[in-house]
C-alpha positions in Angstrom: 218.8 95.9 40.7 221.4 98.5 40.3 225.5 97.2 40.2 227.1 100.9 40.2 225.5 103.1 38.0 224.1 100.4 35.5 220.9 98.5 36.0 221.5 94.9 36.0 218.4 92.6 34.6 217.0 90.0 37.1 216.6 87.0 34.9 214.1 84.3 36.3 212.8 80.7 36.0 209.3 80.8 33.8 206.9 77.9 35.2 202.8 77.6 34.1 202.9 80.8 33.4 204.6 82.7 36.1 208.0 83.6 36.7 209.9 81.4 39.8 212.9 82.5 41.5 215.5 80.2 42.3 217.8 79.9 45.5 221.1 80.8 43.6 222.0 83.7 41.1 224.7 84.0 38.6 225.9 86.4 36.2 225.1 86.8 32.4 228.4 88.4 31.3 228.0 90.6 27.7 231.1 89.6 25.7 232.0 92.3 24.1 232.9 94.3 27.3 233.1 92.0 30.2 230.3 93.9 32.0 227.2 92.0 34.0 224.2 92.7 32.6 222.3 90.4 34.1 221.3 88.3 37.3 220.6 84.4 36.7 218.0 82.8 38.9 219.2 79.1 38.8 217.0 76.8 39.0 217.3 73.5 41.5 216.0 69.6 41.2 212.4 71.0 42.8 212.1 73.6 40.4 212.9 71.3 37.0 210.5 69.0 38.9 207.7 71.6 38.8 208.3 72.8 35.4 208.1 69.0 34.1 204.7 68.9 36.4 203.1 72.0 35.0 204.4 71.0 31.2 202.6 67.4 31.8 199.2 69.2 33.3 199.3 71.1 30.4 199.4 68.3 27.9 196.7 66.9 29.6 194.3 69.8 29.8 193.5 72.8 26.8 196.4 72.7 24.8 196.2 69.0 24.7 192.2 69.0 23.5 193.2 71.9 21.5 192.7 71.0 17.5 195.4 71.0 15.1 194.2 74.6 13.1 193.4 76.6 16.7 197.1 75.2 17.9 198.7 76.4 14.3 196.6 80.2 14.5 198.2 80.0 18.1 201.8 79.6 16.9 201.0 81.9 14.4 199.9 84.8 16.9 203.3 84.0 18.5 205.6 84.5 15.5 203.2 87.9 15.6 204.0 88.7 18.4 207.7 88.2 18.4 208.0 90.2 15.6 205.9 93.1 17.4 208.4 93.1 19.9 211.8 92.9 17.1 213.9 95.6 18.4 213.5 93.9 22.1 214.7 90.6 21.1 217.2 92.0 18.8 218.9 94.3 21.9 218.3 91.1 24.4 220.1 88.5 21.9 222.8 91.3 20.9 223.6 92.2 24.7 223.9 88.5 25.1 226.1 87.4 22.4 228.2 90.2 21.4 226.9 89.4 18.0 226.6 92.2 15.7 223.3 93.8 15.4 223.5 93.8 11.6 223.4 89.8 11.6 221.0 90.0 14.8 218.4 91.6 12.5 219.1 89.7 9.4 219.0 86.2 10.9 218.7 85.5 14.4 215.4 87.0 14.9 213.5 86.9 11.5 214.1 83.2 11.5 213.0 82.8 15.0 209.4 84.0 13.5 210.0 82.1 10.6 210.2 78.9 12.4 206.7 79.4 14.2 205.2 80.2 10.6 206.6 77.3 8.7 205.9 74.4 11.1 202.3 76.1 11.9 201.7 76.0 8.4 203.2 72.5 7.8 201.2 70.6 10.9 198.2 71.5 9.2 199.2 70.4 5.6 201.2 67.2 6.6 199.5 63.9 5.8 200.2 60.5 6.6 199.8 57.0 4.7 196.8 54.7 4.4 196.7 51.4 2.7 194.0 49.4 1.9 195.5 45.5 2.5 193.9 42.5 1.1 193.8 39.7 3.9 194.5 36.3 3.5 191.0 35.2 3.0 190.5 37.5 0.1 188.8 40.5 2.1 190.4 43.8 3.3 191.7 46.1 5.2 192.2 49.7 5.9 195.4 50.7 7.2 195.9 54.2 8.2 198.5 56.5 10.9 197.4 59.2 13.0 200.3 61.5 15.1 199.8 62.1 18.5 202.3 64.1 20.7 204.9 62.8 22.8 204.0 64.6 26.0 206.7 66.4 27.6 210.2 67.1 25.6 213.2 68.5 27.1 214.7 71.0 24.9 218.2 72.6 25.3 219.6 74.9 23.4 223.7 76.2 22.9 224.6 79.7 22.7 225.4 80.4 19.5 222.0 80.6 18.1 220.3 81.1 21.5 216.8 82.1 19.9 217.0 81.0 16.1 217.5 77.4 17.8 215.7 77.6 20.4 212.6 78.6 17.8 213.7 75.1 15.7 213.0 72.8 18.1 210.1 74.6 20.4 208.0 75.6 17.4 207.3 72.0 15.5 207.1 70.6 19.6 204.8 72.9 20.1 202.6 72.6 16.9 202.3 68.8 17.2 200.8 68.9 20.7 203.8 68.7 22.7 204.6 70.6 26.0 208.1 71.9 26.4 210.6 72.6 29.2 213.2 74.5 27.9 217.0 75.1 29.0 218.4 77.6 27.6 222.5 77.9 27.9 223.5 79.7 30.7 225.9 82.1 28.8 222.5 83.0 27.2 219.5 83.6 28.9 217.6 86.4 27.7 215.7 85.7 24.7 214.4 82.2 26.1 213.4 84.5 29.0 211.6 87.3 26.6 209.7 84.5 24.2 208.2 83.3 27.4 206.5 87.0 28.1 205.4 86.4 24.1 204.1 82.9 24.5 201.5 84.8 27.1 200.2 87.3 24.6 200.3 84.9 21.8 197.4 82.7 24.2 199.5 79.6 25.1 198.3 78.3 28.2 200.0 78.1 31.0 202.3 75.1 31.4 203.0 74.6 28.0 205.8 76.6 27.5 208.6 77.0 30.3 212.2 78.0 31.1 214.7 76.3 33.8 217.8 78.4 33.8 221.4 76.8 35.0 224.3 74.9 34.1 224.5 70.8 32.8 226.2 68.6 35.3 224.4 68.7 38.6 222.2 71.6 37.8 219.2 72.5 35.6 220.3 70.2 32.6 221.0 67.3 34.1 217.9 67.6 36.3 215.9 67.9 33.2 217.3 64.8 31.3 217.1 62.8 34.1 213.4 63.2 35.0 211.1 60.5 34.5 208.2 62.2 32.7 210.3 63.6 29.8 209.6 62.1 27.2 212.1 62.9 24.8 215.0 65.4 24.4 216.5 67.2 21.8 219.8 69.0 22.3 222.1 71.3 20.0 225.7 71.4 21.6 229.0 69.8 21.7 229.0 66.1 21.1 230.5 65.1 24.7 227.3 66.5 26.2 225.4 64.8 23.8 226.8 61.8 24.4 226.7 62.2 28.1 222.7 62.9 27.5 221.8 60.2 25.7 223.7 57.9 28.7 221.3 59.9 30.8 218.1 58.7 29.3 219.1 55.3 27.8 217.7 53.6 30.7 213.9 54.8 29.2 214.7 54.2 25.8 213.4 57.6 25.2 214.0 59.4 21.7 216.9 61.8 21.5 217.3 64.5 18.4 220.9 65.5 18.7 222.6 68.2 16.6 226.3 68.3 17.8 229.8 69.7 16.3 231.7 69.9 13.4 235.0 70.1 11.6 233.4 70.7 8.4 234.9 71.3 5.2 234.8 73.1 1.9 236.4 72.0 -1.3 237.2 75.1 -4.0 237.9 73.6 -7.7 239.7 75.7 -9.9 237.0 76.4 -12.1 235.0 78.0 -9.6 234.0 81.5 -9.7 236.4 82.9 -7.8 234.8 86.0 -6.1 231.7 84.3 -5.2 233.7 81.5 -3.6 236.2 84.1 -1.9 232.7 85.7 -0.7 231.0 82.2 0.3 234.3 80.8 2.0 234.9 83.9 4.0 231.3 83.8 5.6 231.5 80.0 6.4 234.5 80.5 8.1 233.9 83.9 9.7 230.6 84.5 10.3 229.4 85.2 13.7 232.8 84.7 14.7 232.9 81.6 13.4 230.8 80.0 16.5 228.6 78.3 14.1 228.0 74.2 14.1 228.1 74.7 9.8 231.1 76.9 9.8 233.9 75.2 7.6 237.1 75.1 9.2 239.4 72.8 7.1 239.6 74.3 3.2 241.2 72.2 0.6 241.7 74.5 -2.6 242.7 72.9 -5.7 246.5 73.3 -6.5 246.4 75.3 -9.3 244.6 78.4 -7.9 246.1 77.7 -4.2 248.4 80.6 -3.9 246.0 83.2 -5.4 242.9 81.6 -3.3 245.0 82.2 0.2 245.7 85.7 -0.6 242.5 86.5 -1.6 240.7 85.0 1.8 243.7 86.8 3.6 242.4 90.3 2.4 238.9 88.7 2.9 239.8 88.4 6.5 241.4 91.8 7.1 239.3 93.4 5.8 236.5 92.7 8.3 235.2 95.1 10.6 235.9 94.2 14.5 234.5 96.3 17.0 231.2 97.4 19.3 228.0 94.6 18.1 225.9 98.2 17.6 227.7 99.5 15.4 226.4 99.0 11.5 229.8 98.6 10.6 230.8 95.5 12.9 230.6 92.4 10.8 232.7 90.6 13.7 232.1 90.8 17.1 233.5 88.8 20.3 233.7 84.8 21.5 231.0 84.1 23.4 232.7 83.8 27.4 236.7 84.5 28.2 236.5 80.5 28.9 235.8 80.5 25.0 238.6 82.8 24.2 241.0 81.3 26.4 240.2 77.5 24.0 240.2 79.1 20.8 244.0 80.5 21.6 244.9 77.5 23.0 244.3 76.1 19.7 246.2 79.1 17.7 249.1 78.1 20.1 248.9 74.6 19.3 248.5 74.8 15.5 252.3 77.1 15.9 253.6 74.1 17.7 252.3 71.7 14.9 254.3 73.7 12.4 251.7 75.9 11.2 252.2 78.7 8.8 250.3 82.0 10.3 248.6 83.6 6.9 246.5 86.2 8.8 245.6 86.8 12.4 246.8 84.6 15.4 245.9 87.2 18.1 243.4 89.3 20.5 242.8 92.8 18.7 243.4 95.7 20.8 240.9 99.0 20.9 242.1 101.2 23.5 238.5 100.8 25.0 235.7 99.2 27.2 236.8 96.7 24.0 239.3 95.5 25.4 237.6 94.2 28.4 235.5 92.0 25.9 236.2 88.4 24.5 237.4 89.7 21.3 239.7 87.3 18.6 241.3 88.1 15.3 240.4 86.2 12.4 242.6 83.8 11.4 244.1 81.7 8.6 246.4 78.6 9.2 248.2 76.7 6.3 251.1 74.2 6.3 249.6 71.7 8.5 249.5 68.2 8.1 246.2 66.2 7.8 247.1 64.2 11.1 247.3 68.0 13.0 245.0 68.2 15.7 244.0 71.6 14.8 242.7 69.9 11.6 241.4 67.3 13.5 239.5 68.4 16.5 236.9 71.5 16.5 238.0 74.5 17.5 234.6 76.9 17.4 236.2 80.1 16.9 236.8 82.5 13.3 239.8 80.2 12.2 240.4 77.5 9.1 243.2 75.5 7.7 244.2 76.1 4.4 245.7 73.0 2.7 246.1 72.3 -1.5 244.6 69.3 -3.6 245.7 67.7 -6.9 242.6 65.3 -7.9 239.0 65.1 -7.2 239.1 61.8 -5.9 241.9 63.7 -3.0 239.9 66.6 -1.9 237.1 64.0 -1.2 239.5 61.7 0.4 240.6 64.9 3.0 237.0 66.4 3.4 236.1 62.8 4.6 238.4 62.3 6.8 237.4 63.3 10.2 234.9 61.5 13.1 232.5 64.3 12.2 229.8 64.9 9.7 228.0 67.5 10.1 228.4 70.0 6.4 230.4 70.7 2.9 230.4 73.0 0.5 231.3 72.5 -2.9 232.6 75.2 -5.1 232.6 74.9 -8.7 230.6 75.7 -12.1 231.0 72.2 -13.3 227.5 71.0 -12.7 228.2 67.6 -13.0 231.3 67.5 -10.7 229.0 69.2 -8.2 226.8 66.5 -8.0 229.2 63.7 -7.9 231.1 65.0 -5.2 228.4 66.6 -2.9 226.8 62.6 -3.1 230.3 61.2 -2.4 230.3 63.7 1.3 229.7 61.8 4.6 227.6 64.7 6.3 224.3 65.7 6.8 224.0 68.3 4.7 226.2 69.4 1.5 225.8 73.3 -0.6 227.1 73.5 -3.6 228.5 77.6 -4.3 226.8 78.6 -1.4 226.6 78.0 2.0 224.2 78.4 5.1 221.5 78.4 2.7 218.3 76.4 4.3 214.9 75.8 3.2 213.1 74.7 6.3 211.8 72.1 5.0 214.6 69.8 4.3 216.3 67.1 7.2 218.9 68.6 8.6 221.0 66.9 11.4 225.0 65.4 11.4 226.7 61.8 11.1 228.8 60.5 13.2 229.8 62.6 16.3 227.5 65.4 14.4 224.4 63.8 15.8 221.6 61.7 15.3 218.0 62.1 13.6 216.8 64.8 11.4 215.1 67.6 11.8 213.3 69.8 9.5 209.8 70.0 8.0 208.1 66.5 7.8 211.3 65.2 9.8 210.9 67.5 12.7 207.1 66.6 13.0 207.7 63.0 13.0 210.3 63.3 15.6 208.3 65.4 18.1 205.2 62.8 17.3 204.1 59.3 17.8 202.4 57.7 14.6 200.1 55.3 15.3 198.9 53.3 12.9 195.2 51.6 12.7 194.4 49.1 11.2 190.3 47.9 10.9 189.5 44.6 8.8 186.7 45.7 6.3 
């Protein structure tokens, strides 16, 4: 369809293999100028019904009788194909986060491949235990597991990440038998959309891959969580929709893999190496606008260096390069929705009224362009603040951290600690030693020392507290998605 001059996308619902219209439409908004690119065909309770129907067909038919090496060359052809079509998904997840198109390519949509690769590869070299038992009467047994799939899992997805998180969770689903109904976040709808069009090529059958489209509460994502042949979900989000879910589907005691917020934090020692940490620091707090779960936004910096730490984060943080996502320049584009914008300045309001010192930043940027009709935020340093301040306290999702000083080691744990959350650290310091004793002594899933957002696929990944619950990641991901069943047979 045409809205003025521009052609505006008709987005639909993807269900055993074809794509559904729903009875109501609504916009997908591009954030960095406010324009509608899109049309959103939402999808209603009769719709999430069929999608759950065709996913449960499908895990009864060929994908189900399918063998674990034809399922991993499958996945395989998929990761293929998504990279066959790069530039696509790159304009489709670029249009629909404002993101720049530098980190687009760089992340985003080489790890959505990636993900296909890695958990192809691992179904097929993953084993499980055996034991042989001796019996009471001095004879034995064998004891050995074998995985089966869950049946149908309800995935959604924030929209941050829209495909690289998406790919996490539909890829080891997927490779361990599972059928998958997918909701994607309604601020994002495009490249759950496109990945269906690749899951056709690739050869996945019909029904085993499909896409509701809608919002949570009384709509698509509710609909999903609340059906009766879902047989798990796993969500990435905020942790009051997590906690709403798993309300939702405690009545079937059904498993739940959540990966919810943050207020992580990174500790810088004095004997650190300073640029690399300036570096490191500046891209946890900033990078793609700091909407990321992993992004640190308290940093406690040990006393001695303090002074010279802020100012060099400050220049860090003017120095980066706001403007159009297509541009190779743009290293920071817009929040994600106007709604977005509107929280993350409530909170630069708030952390003024708190007492806080404003070191850089504090604002909306102005361009004197289609810009300015965007969702666009200055990145920002606080300092000053106590440790009881709710801007230390509560997430705020945006490209903004608190600053604060430490004397001891046994302080800057005490601080990082200190928060419902648990979610990441980082740890910066060439003492060897003191990185290990303080990464053990974090309460979060995952801890870097002198780096950050550095992941090997492998490894569990997942939050304590109101970060979430279970792991995900190699071995961790396919026992989630898989039932172990273990035989036993008296010799």
């Amino acid at each position: 369809m045409r809205r003025g001059s521009r052609l505006v996308k008709f987005i639909q619902n993807y269900i055993d293999g074809k794509f559904v219209p729903g009875s109501h439409e609504f916009a997908d908004v591009n954030p960095a100028d406010g324009t509608v690119i899109a049309q959103v065909t939402e999808a209603d309770r009769d719709l999430v019904d069929a999608a759950v129907v065709a996913a449960r067909k499908a895990s009864q038919g060929e994908w189900g009788r399918l063998g674990v090496r034809e399922r991993a060359a499958r996945l395989h052809r998929v990761a293929d194909a998504i990279e066959a079509r790069f530039d696509c998904f790159v304009a489709a997840e670029v249009a629909d986060t404002g993101k720049p198109v530098s980190l687009a390519k760089k992340l985003d949509i080489p790890r959505a491949a990636a993900n296909f690769r890695i958990f192809a590869d691992l179904i097929k070299a993953a084993g499980l235990e055996s034991f042989q038992t001796e019996t009471p009467d001095g004879k034995n047994a064998l004891n050995y597991a074998v995985r089966t799939p869950l049946g149908v899992v309800g995935i959604i997805t924030p929209w941050n990440l829209p495909l690289l998180l998406l790919t996490w969770k539909v890829a080891p689903a997927l490779a361990c038998g599972n059928t998958v109904v997918v909701k994607p976040s309604e601020e994002t709808p495009a490249t759950a959309t496109l990945l269906a069009e690749v899951m056709q090529e690739a050869g996945i059958p019909n029904g085993v891959y499909n896409v509701v489209h809608g919002f949570g509460p009384n709509s698509a994502g509710e609909f999903l969580t609340q059906h009766p042949d879902v047989s798990a979900v796993t969500f990435t989000g905020e942790s009051q929709t997590g906690a709403a879910i798993m309300k939702t589907v405690a009545a079937g005691v059904k498993p739940v893999s959540f990966e919810l917020g943050g207020k992580n934090a990174g500790i810088v020692f004095a004997d650190c190496d300073f640029e690399e940490t300036i570096n490191g620091i500046s891209d946890a707090v900033f990078l793609n606008t700091g909407q990321v779960c992993l992004c640190a936004e308290r940093v406690y910096v040990e006393r001695r260096i303090f002074d010279r730490f802020v100012d060099g984060l400050k220049q860090k943080a003017e120095g980066l390069k706001l403007g159009s996502p297509l541009e190779p320049v743009t290293n920071v584009g817009p929040l994600i929705s106007k709604q977005h914008r509107e929280k993350v300045l409530s909170y630069y309001k708030l952390a003024r009224e708190e007492g806080a010192e404003v070191v850089t930043g504090g604002g909306v940027p102005s361009f004197k362009s289609s810009l300015d009709n965007g969702f666009f935020i200055q990145p920002t340093i606080f300092a000053g603040l106590s440790e009881s301040a709710r801007c230390v306290k509560e997430e705020i999702f945006g490209p903004v951290c608190h600053i604060a000083p430490f004397d001891t080691e046994e302080e800057a744990v005490h601080m990082a600690n200190d928060t419902k959350y648990g979610l990441a650290a980082s740890i910066w310091t060439t003492n060897l030693k003191r990185g290990h004793r303080v990464a053990q002594q974090m309460n979060v899933g995952i801890t870097w020392v002198n780096c950050w957002f550095l992941r090997d696929l492998r490894t569990p990944f997942g939050g304590v507290g109101l970060s979430g619950i279970g792991r995900e990641g190699g071995v961790h991901s396919l026992n989630f998605y898989s039932e172990l069943n273990n035989i036993c047979i008296r010799l």
